[in-house]
N, C-alpha and C positions, 0 to 999 in steps of 0.2 A: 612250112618253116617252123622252128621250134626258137622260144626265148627262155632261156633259163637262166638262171637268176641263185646267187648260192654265195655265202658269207667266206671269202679268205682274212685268214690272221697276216696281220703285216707287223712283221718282227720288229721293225726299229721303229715304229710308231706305236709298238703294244695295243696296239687294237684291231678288231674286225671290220672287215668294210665289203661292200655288197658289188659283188662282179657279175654286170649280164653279159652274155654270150648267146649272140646270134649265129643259128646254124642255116645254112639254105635250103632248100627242101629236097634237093639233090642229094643231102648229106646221108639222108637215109636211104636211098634207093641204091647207091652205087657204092663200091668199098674206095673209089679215089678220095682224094687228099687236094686239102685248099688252103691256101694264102690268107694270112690273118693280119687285120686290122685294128690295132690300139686306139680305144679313145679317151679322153679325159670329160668329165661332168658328167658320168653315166648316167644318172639322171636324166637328163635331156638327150640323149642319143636318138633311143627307139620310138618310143610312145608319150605323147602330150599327158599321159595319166601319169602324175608322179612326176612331172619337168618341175623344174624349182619356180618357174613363175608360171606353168601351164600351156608352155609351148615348147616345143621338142624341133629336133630335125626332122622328124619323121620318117626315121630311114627304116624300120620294119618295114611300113607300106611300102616303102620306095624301094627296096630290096626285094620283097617279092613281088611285085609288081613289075620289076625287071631282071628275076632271076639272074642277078650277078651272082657268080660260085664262089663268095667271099665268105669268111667266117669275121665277126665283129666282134670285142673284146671289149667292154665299156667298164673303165675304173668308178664308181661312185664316187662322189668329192665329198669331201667333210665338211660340213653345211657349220659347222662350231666355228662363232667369233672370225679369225683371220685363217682359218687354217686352209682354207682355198688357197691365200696368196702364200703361205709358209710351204706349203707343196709344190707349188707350181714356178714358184723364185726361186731360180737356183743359190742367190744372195742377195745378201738384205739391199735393201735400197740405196742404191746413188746419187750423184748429184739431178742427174736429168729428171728422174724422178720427183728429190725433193723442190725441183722448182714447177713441175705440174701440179702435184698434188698439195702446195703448198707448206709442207711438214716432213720433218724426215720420219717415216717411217720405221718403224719398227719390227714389221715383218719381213718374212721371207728367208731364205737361208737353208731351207729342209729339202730343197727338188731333186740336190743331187742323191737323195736319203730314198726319195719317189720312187727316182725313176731306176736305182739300184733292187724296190723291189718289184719294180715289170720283170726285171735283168734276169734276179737270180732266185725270185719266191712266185712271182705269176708267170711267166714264159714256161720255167719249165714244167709248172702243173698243166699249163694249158696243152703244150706239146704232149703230156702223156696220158691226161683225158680226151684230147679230140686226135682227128687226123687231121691234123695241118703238112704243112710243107714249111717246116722248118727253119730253114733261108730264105724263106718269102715273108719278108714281114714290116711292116708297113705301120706310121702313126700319123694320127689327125688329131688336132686341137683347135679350141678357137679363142682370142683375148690370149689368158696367160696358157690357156692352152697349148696356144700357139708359139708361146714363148718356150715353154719346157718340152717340146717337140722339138724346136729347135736342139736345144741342147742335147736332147737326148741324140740326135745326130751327129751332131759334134762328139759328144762320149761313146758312143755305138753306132760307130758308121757303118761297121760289117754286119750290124742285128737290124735297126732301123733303116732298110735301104730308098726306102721310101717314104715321103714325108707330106703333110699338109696343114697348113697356117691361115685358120680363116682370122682375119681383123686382128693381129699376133699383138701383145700388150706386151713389146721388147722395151717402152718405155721404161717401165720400173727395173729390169737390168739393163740398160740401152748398154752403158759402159761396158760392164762385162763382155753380156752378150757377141757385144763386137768384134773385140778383142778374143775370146775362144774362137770366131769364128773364122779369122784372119789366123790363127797358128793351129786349125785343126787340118787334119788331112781329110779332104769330103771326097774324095778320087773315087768310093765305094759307095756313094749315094746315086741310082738311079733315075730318081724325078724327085723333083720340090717345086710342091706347087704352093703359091701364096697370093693373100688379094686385103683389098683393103677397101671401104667405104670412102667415099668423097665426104659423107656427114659422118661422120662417125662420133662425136658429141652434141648432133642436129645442127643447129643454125648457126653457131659460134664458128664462124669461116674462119677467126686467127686464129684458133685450139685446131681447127681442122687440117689446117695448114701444120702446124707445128709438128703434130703426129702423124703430117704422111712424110714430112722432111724426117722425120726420128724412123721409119717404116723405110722409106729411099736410101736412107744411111747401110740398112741393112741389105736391102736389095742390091746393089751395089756392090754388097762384097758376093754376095750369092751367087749372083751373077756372071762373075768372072769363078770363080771355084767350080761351080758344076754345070758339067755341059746340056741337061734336060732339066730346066728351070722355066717353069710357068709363073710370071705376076701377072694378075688382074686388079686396074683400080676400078671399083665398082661404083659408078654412078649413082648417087642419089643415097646408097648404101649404107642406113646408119647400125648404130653398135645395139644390134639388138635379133632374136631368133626369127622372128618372119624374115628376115632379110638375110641371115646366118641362110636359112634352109631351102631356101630359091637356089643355093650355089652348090647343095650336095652332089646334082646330079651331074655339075661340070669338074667337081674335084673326084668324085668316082669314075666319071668315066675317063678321067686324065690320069689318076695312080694306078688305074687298073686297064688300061687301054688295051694291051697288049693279052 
């Protein structure tokens, strides 16, 4: 397998940001073409070396270790102040939010800005440096990851035809969220898989309770919209990557089953 790793400019955020791309080891032996996967927190994707707190998903090993013929896409997130949450919120914070968090917030609002450049400044360099398959294209997040995968769904049902929501952090758009998802057409989404922690703030059972009722809000509309929709509530499962990376191997082998 190869991990490469190379600086794109993102034009409406005037700055560079670090793009790894996993190829599978097939890539070099054969001239076929493979199905590419979006991820958010590049960082933490492949390798525990360079994860923002030292633990990764671990999916190099876990990719070649199971030779899936996937090509992996992993955006770096901007580790500066909020700009995690101002990427990944498609809009600033609502009321749901500000009675979790206490505070109305003040970030968020840039995700539609994101994920226009996967759209229209990383897809199509990725399409014309690698062999992909074009129409095969697929995103995975986790938290707000999970949130702005969503959306990007909703705004690119015919590009994103497949989707993955580990522990989705829709709280801080809960309202929006909702609401694009209930007037988007998802008729072109293949599979959406999504799952959520029983702890997922550890021991605070009311907080736990509250964010899976804000998570069931949305499952609910998901649910009736598309017809290959996976939820998993995970047991014991708190908001955090040893427990994120136990589930790679059930959302890969569910988005790419076929």
């Amino acid at each position: 397998m190869v991990l490469e790793k190379f600086p794109v400019y993102m034009c409406s955020f005037k700055q560079e940001r670090l793009i790894r791309v996993y190829l599978p080891s097939s890539y070099r032996e054969e001239n076929k073409r493979f199905p590419v996967l979006y991820m958010h927190d590049g960082q933490n994707v492949f390798e525990d070396e360079g994860a923002i707190k030292g633990v990764s998903l671990g999916m190099k090993d876990y990719l070649d270790k199971h030779g899936l013929e996937i090509i992996v896409v992993a955006i770096d997130l901007n580790p500066e102040g909020e700009e995690r949450v101002n990427e990944y919120c498609p809009w600033g914070h609502g009321e749901v939010s500000k009675q979790i968090l206490g505070y109305a917030s003040p970030s968020g609002g840039r995700g539609e800005e994101y994920i226009d450049f996967i759209v229209n400044e990383l897809k199509p360099l990725i399409d014309e440096k690698y062999r992909t398959i074009e129409n095969h294209t697929s995103m995975a997040g986790i938290s707000l990851g999970g949130l702005i995968s969503t959306y990007a769904a909703c705004r690119y049902p015919h590009i994103f035809k497949r989707i993955a929501a580990l522990s989705p952090g829709f709280y801080r758009n809960q309202e929006e969220i909702e609401n694009l998802l209930r007037s988007s057409d998802l008729s072109k989404i293949e599979k959406f898989y999504m799952d959520f922690g029983t702890r997922e703030v550890g021991a605070d059972e009311e907080m736990n309770q509250v964010f899976l009722d804000l998570t069931n809000r949305v499952y609910e509309i998901l649910n009736e919209k598309i017809h290959d929709f996976h939820f998993q509530l995970v047991e014991d499962a708190e908001h955090a990557y040893p427990f994120f990376r136990k589930r790679i191997p059930a959302v890969l082998s569910y988005i790419f089953s076929d």
